[in-house]
N, C-alpha and C positions, 0 to 999 in steps of 0.2 A: 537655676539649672536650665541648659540651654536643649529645648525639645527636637526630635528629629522628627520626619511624617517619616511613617512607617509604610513603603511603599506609598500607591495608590487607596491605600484605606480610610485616609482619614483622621486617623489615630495618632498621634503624637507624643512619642515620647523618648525618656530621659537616654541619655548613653549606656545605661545598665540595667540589665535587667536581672531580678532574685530569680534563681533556681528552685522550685519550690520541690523537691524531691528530697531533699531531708526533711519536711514538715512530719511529725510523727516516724522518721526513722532514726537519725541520730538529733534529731530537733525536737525537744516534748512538748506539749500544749504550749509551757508559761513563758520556755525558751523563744518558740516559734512567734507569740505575740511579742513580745519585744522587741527581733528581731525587725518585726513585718512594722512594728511603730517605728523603730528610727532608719529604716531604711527610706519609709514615706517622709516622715520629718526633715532626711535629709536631702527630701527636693524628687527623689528618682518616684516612677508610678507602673513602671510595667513587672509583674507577678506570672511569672509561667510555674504551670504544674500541666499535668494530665490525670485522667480517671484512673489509670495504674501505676501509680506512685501511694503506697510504697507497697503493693502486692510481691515482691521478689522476700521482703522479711516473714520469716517464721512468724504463722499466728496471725497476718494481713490478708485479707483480700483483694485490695485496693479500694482506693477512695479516702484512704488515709489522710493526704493530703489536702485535698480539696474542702473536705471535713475542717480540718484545722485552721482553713482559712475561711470557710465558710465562720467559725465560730466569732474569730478575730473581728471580719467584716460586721458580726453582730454585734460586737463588745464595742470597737474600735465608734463607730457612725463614719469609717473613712471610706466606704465603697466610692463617693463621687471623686475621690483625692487618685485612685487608682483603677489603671486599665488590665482586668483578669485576661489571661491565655491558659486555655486548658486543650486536650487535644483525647480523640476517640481512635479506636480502633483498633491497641492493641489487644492482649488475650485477657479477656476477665473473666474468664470461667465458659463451661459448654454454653455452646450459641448464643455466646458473648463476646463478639469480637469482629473487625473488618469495617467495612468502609458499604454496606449494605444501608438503603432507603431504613427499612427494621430498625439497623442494628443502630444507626445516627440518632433515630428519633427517641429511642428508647435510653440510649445514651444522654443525651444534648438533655434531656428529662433529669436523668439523675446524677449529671454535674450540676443541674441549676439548686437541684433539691438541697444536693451537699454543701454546694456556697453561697447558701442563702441568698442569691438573687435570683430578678426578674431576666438577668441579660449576660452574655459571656460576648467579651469585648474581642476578642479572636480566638475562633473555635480553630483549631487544627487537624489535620489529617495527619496520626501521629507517624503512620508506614504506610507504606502503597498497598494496594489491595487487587485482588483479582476481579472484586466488582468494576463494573461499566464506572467509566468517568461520567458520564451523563446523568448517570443514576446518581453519583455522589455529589454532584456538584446542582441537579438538580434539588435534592435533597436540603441541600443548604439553602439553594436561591429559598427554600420553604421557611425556613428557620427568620431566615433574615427579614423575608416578608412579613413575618409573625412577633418579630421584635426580640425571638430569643437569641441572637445572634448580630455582630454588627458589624463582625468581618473574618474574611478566611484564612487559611495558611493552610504550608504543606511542612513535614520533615518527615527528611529521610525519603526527599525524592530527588530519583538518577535528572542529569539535565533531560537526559532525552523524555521521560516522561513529565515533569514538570511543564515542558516545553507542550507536551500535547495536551495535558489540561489545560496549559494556556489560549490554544488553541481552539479548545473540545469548547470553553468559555463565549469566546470570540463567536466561532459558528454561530451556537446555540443562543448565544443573547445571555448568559447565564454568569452569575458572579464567578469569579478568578482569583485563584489565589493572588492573597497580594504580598504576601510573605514566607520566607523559605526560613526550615530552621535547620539546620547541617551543620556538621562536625567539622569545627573547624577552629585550630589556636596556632601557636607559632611550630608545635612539632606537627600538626596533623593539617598538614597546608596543601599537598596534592591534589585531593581529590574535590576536594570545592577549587581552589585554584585552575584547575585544569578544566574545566566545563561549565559549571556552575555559576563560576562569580560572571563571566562575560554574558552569562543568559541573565540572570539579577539584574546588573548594570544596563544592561539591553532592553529590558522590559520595564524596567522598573518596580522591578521585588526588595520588599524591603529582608534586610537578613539580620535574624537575632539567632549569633552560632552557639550551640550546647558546647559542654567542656569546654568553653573558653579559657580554665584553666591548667586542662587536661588532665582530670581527675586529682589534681593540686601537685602534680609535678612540677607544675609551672611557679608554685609557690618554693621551689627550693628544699622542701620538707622531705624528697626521698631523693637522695641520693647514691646511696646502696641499698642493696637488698635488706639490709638488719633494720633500711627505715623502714621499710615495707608496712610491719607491724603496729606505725604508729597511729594509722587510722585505721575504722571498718573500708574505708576506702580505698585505700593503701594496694590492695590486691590488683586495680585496674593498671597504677602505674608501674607495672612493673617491668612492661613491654616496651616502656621508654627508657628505659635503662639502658642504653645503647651508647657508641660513639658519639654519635650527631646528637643524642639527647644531651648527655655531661656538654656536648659543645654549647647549644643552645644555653644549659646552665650558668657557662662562664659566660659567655655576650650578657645574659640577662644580670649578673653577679656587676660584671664592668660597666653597665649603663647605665642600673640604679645604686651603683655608688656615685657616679657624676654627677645624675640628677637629684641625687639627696631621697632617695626611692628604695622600693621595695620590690624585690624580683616580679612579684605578683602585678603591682601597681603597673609594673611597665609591661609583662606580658599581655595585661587590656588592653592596657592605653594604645601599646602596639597594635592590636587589633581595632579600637573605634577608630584611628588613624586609617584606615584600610578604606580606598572609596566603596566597597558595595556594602561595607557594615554597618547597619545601626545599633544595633547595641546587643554585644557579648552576653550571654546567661551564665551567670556563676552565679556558687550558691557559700551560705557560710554559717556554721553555727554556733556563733559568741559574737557579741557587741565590739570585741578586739578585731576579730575578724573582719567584720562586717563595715568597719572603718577604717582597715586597711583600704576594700575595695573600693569605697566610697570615696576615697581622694586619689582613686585612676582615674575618675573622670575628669578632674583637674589637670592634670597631668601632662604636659606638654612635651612630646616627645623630640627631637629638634633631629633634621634630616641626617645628618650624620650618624644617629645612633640607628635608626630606621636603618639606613645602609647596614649598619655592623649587625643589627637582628635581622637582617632579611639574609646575609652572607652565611651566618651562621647557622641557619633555619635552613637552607637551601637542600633540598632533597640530594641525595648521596648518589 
């Protein structure tokens, strides 16, 4: 498997990355370690979760996730075979939440707790916050001195702040993010497109986008509203049911018949073709699944079909 450096970090790796936010919600303990072995087996090492995954299910808190990877990592002995991303900030309950000196430390504490190690290979800032960038990034440079941390990222940051942490960095002497994670697949292309990707490519941020396969519309599996009901997941894609979505559908129907593919395989592949991207986050819960994804990295998209998914894809 051929490694990418993830930005300026250091870090190196595969073209895909696992979405770990089904782990304990539609993925149960025996599922998730299966999952989490032949995903490694089959070469790939980058694992994103956050400390609230899967807090949105009835009866969670959060930490769900991170837990069942934490177990896996003790069962498995594969911690040195994979690079963890986990990410702080969102709402975990009263005066549990933000991008606060406090609220990091106390954080970055009890993701280590939950995934049984000593070190979280890129800690995230999961949303922007109202606290000082100084403060938060000072906070890390702490982390990283102290060995619990060995590099940073941002999601779900506008260019224009991105751009001033970058900055607030540089001033200050202080570490910088080196990796953006943004919303971004062949329907939801604007808004990284349009500010985002040329700050990445400019600075040299590595980007691993969420919904890479756009809550699995991109899989072909909701086509009408009656598919809706076929996942718990089902609900997000519904807003893609549009003109331009069905259009995208058939580009992606006519491309992976030519290439001997699978809509989903070429909606990645589309994307690690992409210069600012290093590797898409999708998540999958069966070993069927999971080996669909797994041979988009192979996957050679040839520039004409590129043409016919970027035509189709093309904001309305």
């Amino acid at each position: 498997m051929q490694l990418r450096p993830l930005g300026g970090s250091g870090l190196s790796v595969a073209p895909l990355a696992f979405g770990g936010n089904v782990f304990g919600w539609t993925a149960d303990a025996a599922t998730s370690f299966s999952l989490l072995d032949a995903f490694v087996d089959a070469g790939f090492n980058l694992i994103d979760t956050a400390d609230v995954y899967s807090r949105w299910v009835p009866g969670h808190s959060g930490g769900e996730s991170e837990t069942l990877i934490g177990q896996w990592l003790a069962k498995s002995g594969k911690r040195d075979r994979v690079l963890i991303a986990t990410k702080v900030g969102m709402d975990m309950g009263p005066g549990r939440s933000g991008l606060s000196r406090a609220r990091i430390r106390m954080a970055v504490d009890e993701s280590l707790a939950r995934l049984q190690t000593d070190h979280i290979d890129l800690y995230q800032s999961h949303v922007d916050d109202v606290a000082p960038l100084e403060e938060t990034l000072a906070t890390y440079a702490e982390l990283i001195a102290e060995g619990k941390v060995r590099a940073i990222g941002a999601s779900n940051y506008t260019a224009p702040r991105l751009a001033e942490a970058l900055a607030t960095s540089a001033r200050l002497g202080l570490p910088r993010y080196e990796s953006l994670q943004p919303l971004y697949n062949l329907v939801d292309r604007q808004p990284f497109e349009a500010e985002l990707e040329p700050l990445c490519l400019s600075e040299n941020i590595g980007v691993i986008n969420f919904y890479g396969l756009a809550s699995g519309f991109l899989t072909g599996k909701y086509r009408s509203e009656a598919d809706l009901a076929k996942s718990p997941r089902g609900a997000r894609a519904k807003s893609y049911l549009t003109p331009r979505g069905l259009r995208i559908l058939a580009a992606l129907d006519e491309v992976a018949q030519r290439l001997n593919a699978t809509p989903a395989q070429v909606a990645l592949a589309w994307e690690m073709a992409r210069p600012a991207i290093t590797a898409p986050i999708a998540s999958a819960t069966s070993l069927v699944q999971l080996e669909e994804l797994a041979q988009a990295a192979r996957l050679r998209v040839d520039a004409a079909s590129m043409a016919a998914l970027d035509a189709a894809s093309a904001p309305d």
